[in-house]
PDB file of N, CA, C and O in Angstrom, chain B, residues numbered from 101:
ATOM      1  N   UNK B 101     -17.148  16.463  -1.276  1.00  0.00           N
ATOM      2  CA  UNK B 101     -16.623  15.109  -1.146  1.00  0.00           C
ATOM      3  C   UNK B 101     -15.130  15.135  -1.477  1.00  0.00           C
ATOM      4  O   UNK B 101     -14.730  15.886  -2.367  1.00  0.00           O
ATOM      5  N   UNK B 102     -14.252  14.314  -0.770  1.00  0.00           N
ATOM      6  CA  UNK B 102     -12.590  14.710  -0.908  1.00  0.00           C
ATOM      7  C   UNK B 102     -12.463  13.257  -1.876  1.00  0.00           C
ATOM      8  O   UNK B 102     -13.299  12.397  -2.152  1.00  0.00           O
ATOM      9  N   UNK B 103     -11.006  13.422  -2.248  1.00  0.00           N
ATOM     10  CA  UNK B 103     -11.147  12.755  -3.497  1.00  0.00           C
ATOM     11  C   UNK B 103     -11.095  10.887  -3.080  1.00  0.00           C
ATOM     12  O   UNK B 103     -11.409  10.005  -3.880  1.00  0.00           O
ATOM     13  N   UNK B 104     -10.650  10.671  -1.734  1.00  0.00           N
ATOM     14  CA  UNK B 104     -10.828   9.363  -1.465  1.00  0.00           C
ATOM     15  C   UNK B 104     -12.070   8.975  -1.287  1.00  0.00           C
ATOM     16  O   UNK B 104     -12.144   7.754  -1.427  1.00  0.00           O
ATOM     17  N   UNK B 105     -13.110   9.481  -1.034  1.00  0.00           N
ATOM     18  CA  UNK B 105     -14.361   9.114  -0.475  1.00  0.00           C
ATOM     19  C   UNK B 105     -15.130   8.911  -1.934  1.00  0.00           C
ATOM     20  O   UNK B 105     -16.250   8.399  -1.930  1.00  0.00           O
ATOM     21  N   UNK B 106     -14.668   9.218  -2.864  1.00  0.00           N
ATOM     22  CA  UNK B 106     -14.973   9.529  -4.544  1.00  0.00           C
ATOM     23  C   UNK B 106     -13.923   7.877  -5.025  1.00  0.00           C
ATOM     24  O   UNK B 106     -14.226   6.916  -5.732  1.00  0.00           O
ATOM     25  N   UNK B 107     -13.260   8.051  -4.612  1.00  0.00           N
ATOM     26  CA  UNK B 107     -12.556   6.697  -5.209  1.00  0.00           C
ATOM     27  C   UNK B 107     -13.365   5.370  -4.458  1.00  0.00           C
ATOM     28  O   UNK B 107     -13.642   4.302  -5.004  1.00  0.00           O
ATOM     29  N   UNK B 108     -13.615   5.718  -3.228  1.00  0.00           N
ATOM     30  CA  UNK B 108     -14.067   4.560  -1.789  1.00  0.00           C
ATOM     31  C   UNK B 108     -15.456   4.152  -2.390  1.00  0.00           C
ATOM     32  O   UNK B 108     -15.720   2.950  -2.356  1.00  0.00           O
ATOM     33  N   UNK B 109     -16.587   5.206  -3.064  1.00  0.00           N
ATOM     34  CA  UNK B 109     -17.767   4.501  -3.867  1.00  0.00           C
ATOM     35  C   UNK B 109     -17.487   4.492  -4.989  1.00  0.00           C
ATOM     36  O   UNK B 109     -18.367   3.855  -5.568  1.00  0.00           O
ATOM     37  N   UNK B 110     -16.844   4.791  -5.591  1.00  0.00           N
ATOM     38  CA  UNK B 110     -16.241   4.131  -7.207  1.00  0.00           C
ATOM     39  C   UNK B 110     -16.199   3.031  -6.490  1.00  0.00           C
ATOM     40  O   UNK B 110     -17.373   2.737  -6.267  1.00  0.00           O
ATOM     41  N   UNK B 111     -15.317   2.055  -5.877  1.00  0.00           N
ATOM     42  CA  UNK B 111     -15.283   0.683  -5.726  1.00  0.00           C
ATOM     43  C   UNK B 111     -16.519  -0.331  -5.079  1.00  0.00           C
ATOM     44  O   UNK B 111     -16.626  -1.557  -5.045  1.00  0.00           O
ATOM     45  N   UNK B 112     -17.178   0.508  -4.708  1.00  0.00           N
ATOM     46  CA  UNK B 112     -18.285  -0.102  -3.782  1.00  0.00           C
ATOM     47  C   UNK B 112     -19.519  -0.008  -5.073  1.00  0.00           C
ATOM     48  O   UNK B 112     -20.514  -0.712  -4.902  1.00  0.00           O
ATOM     49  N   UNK B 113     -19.455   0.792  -6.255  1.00  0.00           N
ATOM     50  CA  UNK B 113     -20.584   0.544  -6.964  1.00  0.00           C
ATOM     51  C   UNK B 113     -19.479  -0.677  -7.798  1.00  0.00           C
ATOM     52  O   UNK B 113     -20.111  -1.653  -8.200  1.00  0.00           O
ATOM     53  N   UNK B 114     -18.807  -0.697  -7.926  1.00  0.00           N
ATOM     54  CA  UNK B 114     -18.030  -1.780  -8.871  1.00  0.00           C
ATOM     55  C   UNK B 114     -18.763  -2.725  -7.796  1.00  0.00           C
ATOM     56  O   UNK B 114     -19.884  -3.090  -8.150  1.00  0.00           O
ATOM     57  N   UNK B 115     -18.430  -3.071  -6.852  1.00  0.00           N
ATOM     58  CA  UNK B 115     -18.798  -4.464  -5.779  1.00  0.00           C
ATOM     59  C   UNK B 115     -19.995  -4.809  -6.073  1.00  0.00           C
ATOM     60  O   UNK B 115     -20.424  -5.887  -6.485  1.00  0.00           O
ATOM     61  N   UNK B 116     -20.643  -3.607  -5.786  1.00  0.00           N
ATOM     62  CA  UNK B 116     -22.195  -3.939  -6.426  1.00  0.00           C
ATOM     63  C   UNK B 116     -22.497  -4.761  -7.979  1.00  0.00           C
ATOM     64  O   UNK B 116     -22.691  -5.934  -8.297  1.00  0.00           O
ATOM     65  N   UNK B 117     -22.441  -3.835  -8.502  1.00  0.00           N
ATOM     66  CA  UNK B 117     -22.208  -4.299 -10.185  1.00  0.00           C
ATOM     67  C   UNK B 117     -21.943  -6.142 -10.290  1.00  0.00           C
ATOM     68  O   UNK B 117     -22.750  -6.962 -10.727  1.00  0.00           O
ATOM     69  N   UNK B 118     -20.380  -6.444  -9.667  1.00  0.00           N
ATOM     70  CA  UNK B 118     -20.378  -7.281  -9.342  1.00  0.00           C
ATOM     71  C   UNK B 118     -21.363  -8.482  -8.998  1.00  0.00           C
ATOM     72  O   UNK B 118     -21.737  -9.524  -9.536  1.00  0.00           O
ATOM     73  N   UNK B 119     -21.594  -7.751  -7.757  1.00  0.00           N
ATOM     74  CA  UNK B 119     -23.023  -8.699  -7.271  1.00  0.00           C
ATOM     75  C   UNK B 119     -24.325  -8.623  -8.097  1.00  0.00           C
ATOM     76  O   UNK B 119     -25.247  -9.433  -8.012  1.00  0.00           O
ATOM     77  N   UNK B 120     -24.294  -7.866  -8.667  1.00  0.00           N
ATOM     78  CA  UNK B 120     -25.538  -8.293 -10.030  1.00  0.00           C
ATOM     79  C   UNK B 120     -25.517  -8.818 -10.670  1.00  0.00           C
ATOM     80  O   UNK B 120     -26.610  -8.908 -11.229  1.00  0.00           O
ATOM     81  N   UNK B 121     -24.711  -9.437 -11.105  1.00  0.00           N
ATOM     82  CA  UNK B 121     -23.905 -10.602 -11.972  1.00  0.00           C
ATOM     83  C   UNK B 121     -23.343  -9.792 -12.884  1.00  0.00           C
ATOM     84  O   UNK B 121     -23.547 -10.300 -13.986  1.00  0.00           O
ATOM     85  N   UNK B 122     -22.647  -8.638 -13.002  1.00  0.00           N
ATOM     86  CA  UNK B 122     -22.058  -8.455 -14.640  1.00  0.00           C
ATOM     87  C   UNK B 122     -20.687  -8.711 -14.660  1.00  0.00           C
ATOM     88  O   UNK B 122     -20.243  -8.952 -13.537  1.00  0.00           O
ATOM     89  N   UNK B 123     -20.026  -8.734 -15.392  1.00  0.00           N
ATOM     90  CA  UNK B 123     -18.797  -9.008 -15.734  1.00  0.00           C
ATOM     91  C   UNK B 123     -17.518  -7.773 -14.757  1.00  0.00           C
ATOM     92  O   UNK B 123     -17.899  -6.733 -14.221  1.00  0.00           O
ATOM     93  N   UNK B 124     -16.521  -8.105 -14.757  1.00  0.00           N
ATOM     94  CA  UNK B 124     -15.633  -7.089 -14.579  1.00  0.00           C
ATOM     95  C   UNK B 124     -15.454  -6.057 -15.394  1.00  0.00           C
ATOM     96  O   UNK B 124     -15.310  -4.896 -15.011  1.00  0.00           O
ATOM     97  N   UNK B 125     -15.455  -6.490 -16.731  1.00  0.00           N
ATOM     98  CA  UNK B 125     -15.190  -5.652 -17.564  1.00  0.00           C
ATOM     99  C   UNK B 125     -16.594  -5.179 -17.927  1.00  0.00           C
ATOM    100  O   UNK B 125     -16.601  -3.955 -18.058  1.00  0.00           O
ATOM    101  N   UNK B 126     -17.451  -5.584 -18.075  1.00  0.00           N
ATOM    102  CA  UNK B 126     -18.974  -5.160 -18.127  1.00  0.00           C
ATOM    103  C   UNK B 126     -18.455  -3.917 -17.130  1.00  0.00           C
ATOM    104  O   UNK B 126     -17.788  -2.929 -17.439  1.00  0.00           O
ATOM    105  N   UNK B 127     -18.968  -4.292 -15.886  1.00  0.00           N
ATOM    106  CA  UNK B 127     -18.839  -3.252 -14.495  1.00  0.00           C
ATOM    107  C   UNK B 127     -17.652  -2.065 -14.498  1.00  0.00           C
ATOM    108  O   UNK B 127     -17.735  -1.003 -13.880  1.00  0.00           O
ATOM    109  N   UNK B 128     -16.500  -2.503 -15.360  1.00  0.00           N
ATOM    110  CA  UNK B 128     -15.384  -1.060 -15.570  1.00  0.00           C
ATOM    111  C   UNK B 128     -16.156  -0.182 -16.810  1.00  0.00           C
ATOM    112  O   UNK B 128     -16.348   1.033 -16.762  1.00  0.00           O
ATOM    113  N   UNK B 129     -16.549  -1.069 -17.920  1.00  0.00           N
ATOM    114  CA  UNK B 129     -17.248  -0.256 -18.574  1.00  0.00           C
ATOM    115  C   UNK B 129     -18.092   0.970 -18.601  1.00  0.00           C
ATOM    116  O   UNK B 129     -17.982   2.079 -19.124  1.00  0.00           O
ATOM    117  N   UNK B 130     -19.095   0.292 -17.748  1.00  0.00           N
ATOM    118  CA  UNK B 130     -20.245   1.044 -17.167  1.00  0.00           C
ATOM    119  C   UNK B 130     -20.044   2.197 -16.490  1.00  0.00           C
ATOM    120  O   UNK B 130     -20.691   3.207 -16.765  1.00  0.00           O
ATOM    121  N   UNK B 131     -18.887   2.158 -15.281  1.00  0.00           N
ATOM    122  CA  UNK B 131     -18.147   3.252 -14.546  1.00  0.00           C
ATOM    123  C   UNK B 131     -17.199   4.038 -14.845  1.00  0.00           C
ATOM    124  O   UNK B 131     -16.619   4.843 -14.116  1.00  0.00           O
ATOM    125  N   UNK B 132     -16.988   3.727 -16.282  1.00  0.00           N
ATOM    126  CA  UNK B 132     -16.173   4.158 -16.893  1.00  0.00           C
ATOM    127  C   UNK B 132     -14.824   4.592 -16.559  1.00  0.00           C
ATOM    128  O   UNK B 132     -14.400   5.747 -16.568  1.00  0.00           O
ATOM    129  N   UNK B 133     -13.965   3.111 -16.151  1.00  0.00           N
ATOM    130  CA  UNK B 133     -12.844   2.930 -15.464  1.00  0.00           C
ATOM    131  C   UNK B 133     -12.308   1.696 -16.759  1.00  0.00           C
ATOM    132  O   UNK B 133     -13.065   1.118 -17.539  1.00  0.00           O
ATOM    133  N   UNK B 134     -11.048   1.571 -16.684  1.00  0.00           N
ATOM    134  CA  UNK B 134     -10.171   0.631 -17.656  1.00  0.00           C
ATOM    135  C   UNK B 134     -10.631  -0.627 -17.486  1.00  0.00           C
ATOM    136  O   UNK B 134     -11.362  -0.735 -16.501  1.00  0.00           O
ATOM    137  N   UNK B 135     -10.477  -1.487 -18.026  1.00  0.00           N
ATOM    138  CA  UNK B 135     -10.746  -2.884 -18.288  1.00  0.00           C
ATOM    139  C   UNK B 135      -9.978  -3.223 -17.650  1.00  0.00           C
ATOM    140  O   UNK B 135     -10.317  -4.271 -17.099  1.00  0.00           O
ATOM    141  N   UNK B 136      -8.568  -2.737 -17.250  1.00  0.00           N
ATOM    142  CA  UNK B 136      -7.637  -3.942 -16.732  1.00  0.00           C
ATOM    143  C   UNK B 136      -8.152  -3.410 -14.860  1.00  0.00           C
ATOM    144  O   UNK B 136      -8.289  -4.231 -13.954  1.00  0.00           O
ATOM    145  N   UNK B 137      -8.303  -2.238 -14.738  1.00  0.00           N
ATOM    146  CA  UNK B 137      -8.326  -1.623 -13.385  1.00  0.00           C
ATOM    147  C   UNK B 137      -9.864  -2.560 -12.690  1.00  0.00           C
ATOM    148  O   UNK B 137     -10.135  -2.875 -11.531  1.00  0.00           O
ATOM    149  N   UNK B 138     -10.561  -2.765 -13.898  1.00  0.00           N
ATOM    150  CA  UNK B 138     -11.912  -3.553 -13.471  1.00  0.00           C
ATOM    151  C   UNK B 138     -11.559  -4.712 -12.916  1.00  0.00           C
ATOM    152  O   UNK B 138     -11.951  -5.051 -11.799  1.00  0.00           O
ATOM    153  N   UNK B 139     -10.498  -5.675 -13.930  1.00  0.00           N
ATOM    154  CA  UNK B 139     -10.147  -7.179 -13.903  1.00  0.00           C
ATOM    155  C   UNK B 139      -9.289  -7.279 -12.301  1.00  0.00           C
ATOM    156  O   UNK B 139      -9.331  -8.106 -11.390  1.00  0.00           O
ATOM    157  N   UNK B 140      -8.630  -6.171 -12.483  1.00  0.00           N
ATOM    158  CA  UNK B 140      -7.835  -6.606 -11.161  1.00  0.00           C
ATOM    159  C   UNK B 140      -8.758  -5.928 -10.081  1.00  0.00           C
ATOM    160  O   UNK B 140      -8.777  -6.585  -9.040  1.00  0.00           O
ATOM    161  N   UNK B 141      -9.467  -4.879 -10.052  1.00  0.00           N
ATOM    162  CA  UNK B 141      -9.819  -4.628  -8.609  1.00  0.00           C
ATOM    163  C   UNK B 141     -10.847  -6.425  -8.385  1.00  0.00           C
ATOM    164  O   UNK B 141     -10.860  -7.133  -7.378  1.00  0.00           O
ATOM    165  N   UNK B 142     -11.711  -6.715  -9.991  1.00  0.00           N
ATOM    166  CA  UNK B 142     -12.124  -7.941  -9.288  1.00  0.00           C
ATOM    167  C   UNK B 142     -11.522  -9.097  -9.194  1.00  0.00           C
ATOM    168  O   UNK B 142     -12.126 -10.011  -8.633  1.00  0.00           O
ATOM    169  N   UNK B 143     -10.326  -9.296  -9.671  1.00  0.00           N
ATOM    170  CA  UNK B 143      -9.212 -10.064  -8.305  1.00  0.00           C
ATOM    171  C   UNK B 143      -8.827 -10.132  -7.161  1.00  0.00           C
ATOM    172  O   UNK B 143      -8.754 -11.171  -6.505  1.00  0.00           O
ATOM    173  N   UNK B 144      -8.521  -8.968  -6.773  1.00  0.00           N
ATOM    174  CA  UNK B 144      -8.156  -8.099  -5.203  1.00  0.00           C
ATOM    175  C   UNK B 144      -9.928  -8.930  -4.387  1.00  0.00           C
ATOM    176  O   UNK B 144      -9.990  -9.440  -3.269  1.00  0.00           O
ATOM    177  N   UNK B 145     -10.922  -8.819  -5.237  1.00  0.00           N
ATOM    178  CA  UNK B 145     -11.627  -8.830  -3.750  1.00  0.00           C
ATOM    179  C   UNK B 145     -11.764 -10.152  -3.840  1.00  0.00           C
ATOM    180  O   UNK B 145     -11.983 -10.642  -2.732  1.00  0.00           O
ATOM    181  N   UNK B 146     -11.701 -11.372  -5.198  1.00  0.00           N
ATOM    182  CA  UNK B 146     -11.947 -12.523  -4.739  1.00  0.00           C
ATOM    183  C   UNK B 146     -10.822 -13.083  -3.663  1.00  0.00           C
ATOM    184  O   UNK B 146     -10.999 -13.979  -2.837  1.00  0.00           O
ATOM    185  N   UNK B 147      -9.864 -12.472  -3.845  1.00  0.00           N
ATOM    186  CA  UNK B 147      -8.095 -12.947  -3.136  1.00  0.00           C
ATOM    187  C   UNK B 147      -8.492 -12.316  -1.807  1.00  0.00           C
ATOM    188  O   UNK B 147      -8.548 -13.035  -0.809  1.00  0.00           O
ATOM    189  N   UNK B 148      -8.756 -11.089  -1.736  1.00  0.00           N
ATOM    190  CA  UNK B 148      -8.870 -10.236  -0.327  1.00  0.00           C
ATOM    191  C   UNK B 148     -10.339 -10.635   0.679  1.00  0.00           C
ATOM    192  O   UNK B 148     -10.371 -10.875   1.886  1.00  0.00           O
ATOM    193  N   UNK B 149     -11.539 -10.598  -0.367  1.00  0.00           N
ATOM    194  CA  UNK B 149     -12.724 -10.068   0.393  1.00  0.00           C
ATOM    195  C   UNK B 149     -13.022  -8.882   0.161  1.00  0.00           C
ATOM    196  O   UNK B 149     -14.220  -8.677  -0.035  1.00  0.00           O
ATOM    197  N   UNK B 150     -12.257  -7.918   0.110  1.00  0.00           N
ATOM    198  CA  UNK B 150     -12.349  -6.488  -0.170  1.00  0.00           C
ATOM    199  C   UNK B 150     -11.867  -5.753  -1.569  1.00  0.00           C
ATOM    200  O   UNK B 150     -11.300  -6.252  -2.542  1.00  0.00           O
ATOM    201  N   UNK B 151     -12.204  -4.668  -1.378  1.00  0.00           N
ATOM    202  CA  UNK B 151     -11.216  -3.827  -2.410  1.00  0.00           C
ATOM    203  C   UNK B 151     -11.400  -2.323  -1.588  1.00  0.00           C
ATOM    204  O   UNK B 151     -11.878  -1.372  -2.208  1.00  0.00           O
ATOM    205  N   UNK B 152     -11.175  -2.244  -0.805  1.00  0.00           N
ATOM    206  CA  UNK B 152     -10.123  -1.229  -0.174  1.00  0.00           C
ATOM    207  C   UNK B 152      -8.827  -0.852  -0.553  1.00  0.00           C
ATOM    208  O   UNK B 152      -7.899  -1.657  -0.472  1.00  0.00           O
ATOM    209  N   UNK B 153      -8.648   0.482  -1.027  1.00  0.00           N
ATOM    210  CA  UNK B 153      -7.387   1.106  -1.341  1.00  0.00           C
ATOM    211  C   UNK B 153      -6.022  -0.208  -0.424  1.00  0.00           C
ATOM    212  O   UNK B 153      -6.023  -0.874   0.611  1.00  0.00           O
ATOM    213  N   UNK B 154      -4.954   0.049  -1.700  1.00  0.00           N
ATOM    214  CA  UNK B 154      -3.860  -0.486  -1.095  1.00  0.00           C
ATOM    215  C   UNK B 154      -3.231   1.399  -0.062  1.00  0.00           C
ATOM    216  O   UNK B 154      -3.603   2.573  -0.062  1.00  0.00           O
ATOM    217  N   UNK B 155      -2.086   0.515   0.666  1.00  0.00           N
ATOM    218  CA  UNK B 155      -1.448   2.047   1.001  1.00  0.00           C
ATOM    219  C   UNK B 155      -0.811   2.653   0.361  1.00  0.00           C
ATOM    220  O   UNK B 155      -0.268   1.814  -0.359  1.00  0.00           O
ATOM    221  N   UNK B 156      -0.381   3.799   0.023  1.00  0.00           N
ATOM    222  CA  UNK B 156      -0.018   4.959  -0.403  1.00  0.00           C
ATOM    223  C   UNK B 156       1.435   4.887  -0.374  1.00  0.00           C
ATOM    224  O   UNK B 156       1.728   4.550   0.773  1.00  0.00           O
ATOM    225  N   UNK B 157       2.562   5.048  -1.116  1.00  0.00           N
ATOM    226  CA  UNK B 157       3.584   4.898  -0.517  1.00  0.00           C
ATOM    227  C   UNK B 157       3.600   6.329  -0.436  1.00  0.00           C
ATOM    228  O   UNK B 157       2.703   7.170  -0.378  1.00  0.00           O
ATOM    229  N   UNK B 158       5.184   6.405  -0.449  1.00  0.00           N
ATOM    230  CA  UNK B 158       5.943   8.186   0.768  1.00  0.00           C
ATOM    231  C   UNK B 158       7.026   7.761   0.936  1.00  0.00           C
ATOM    232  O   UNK B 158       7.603   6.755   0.524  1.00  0.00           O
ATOM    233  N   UNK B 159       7.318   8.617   1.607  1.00  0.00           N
ATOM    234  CA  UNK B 159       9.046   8.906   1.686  1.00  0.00           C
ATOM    235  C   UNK B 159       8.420   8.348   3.439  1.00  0.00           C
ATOM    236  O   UNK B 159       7.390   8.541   4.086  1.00  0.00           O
ATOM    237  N   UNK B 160      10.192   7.313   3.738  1.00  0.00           N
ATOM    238  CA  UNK B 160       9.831   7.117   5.374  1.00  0.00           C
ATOM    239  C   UNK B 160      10.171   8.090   6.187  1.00  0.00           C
ATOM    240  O   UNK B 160      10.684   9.180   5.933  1.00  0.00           O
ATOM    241  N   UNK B 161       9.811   7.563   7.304  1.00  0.00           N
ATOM    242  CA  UNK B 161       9.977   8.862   8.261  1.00  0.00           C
ATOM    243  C   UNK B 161      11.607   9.026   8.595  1.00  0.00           C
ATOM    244  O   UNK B 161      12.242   8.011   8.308  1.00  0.00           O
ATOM    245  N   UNK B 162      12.135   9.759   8.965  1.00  0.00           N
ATOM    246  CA  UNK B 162      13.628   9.912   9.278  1.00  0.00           C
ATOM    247  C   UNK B 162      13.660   8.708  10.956  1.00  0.00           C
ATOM    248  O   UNK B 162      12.860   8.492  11.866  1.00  0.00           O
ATOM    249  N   UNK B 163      14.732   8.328  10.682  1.00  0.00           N
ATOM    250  CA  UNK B 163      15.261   7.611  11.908  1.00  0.00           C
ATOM    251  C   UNK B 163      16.242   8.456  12.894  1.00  0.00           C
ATOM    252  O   UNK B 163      17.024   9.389  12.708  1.00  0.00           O
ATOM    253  N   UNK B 164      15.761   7.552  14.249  1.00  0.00           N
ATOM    254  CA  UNK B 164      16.634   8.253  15.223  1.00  0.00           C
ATOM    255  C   UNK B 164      17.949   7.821  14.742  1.00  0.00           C
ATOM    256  O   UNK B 164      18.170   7.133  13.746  1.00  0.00           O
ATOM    257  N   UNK B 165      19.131   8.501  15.902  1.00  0.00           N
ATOM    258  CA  UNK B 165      20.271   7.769  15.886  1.00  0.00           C
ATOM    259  C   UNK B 165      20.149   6.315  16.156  1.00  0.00           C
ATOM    260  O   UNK B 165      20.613   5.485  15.375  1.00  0.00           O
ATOM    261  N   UNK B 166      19.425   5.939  17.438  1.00  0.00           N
ATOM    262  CA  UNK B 166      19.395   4.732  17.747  1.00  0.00           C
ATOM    263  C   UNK B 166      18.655   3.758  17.341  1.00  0.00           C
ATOM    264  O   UNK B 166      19.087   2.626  17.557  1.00  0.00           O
ATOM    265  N   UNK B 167      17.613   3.874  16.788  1.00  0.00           N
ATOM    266  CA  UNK B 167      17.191   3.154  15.610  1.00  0.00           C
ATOM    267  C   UNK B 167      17.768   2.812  14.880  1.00  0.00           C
ATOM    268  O   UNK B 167      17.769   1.581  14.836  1.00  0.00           O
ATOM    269  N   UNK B 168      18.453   3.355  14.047  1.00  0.00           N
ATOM    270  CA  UNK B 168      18.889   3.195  12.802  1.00  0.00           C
ATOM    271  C   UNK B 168      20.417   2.367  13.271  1.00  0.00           C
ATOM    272  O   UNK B 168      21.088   2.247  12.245  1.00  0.00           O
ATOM    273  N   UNK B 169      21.006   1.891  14.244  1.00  0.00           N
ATOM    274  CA  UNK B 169      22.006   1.801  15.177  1.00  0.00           C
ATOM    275  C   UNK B 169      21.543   0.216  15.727  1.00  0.00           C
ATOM    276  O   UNK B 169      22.360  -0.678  15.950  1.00  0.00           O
ATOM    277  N   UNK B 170      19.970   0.075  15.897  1.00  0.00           N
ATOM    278  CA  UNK B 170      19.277  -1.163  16.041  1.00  0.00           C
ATOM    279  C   UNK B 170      19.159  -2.119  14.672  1.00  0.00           C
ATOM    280  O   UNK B 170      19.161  -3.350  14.669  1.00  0.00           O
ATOM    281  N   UNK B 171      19.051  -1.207  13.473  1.00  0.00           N
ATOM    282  CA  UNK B 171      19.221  -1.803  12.440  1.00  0.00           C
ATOM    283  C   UNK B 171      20.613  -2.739  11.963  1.00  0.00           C
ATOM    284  O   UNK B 171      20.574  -3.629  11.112  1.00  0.00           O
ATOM    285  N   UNK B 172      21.522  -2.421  12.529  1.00  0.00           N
ATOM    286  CA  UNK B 172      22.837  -2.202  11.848  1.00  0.00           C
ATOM    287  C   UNK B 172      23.015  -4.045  12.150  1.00  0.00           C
ATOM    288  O   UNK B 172      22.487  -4.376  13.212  1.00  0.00           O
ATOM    289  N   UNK B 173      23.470  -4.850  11.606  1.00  0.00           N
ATOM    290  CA  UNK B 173      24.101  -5.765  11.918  1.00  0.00           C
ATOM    291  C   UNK B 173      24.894  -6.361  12.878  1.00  0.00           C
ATOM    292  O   UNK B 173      25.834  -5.596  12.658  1.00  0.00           O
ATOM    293  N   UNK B 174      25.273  -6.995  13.659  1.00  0.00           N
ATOM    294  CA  UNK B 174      25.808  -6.914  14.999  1.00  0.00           C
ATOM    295  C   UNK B 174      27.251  -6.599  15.067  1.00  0.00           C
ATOM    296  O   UNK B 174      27.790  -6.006  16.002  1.00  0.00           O
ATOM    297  N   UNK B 175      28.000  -7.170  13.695  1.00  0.00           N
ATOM    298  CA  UNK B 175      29.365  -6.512  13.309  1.00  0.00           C
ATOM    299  C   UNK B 175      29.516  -5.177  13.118  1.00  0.00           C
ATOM    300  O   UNK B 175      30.232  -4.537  13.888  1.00  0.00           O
ATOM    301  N   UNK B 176      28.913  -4.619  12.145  1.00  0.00           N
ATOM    302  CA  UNK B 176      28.948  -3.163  12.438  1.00  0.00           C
ATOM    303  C   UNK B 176      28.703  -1.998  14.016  1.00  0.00           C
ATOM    304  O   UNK B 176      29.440  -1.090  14.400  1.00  0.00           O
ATOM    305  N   UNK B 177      27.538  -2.449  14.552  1.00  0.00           N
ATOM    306  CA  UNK B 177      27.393  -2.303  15.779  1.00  0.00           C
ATOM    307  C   UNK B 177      28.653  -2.389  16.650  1.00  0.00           C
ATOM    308  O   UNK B 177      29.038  -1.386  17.249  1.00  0.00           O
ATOM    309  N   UNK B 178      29.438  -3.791  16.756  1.00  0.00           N
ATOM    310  CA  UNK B 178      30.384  -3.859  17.404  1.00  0.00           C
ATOM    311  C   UNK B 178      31.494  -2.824  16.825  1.00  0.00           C
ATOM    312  O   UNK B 178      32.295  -2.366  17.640  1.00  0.00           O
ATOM    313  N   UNK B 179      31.576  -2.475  15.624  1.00  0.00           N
ATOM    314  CA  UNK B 179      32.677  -1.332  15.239  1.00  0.00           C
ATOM    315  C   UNK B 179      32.384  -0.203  15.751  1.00  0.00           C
ATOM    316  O   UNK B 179      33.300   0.375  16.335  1.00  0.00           O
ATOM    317  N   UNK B 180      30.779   0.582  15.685  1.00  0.00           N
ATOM    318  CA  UNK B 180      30.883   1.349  16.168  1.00  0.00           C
ATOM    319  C   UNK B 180      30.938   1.930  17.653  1.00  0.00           C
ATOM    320  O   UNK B 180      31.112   3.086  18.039  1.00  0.00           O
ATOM    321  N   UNK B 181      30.712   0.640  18.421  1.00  0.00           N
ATOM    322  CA  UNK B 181      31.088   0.975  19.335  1.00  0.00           C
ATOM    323  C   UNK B 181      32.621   0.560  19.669  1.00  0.00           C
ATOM    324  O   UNK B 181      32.669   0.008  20.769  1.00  0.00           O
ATOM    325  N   UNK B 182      33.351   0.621  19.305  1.00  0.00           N
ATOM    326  CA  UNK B 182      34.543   0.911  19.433  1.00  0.00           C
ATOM    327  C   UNK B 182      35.149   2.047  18.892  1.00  0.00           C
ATOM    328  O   UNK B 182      36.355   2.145  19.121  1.00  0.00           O
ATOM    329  N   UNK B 183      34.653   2.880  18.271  1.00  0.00           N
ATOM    330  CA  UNK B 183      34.693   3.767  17.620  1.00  0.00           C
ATOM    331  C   UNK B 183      34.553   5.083  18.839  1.00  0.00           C
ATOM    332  O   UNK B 183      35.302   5.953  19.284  1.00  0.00           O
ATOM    333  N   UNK B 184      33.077   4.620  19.066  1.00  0.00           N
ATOM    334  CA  UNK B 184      32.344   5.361  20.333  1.00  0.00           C
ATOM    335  C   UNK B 184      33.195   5.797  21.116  1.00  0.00           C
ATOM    336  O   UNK B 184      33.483   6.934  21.489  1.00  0.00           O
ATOM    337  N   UNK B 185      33.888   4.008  21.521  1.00  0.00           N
ATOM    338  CA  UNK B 185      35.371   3.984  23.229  1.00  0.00           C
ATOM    339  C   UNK B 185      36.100   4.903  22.976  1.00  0.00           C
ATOM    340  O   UNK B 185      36.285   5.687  23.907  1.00  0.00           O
ATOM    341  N   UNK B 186      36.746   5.169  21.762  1.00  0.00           N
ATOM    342  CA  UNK B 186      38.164   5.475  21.209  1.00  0.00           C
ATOM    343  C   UNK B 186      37.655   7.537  21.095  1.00  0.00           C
ATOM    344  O   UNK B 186      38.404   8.513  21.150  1.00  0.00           O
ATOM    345  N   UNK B 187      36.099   7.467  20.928  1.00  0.00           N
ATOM    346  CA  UNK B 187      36.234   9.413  21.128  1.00  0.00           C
ATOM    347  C   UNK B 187      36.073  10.085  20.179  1.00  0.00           C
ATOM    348  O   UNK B 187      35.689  11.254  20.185  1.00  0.00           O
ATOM    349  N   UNK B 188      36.528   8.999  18.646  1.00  0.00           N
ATOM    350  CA  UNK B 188      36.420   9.236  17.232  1.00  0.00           C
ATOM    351  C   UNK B 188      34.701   9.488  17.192  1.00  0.00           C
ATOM    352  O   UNK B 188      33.877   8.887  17.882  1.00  0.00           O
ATOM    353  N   UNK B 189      34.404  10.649  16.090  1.00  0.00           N
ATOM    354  CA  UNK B 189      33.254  10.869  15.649  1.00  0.00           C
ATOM    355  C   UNK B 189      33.730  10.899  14.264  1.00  0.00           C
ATOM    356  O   UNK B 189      32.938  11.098  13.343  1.00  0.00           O
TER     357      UNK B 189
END
């Protein structure tokens, strides 16, 4: 079992638990997970519906030239393309 699929029923016996009536903190207890990690995953699902992993952050992916060129503000844009005209790199 890889280690998300190990975290994915950690939360699904919490859901359960849940639905048996015990407490959050009852249910972190039991699974032997933190009290606060209990309280909030059972926030997340009254707010969500779920408790599915949030995403993962990371480093972003690198941008093209022109992407990152789409980003730019329309003033800057307009500099560099004058920049472009003129031959300057």
């Amino acid at each position: 079992m890889d280690g998300t699929s190990l975290f994915e029923d950690l939360r699904e016996r919490f859901c359960r638990a849940l639905d048996r009536g015990m407490s959050a903190r009852g249910a972190a207890r039991h699974l032997e997970v933190s009290a606060s990690t209990g309280v909030k995953w059972a926030q997340q699902r009254r707010a969500t519906g779920t408790l599915s992993a949030k995403p993962m952050g990371g480093r972003a992916r690198r941008l093209s030239l022109s992407e990152m060129q789409d980003r730019f503000p329309p003033a800057i844009r307009k500099i560099a393309q004058r920049i472009e005209a003129t031959g300057l790199e």
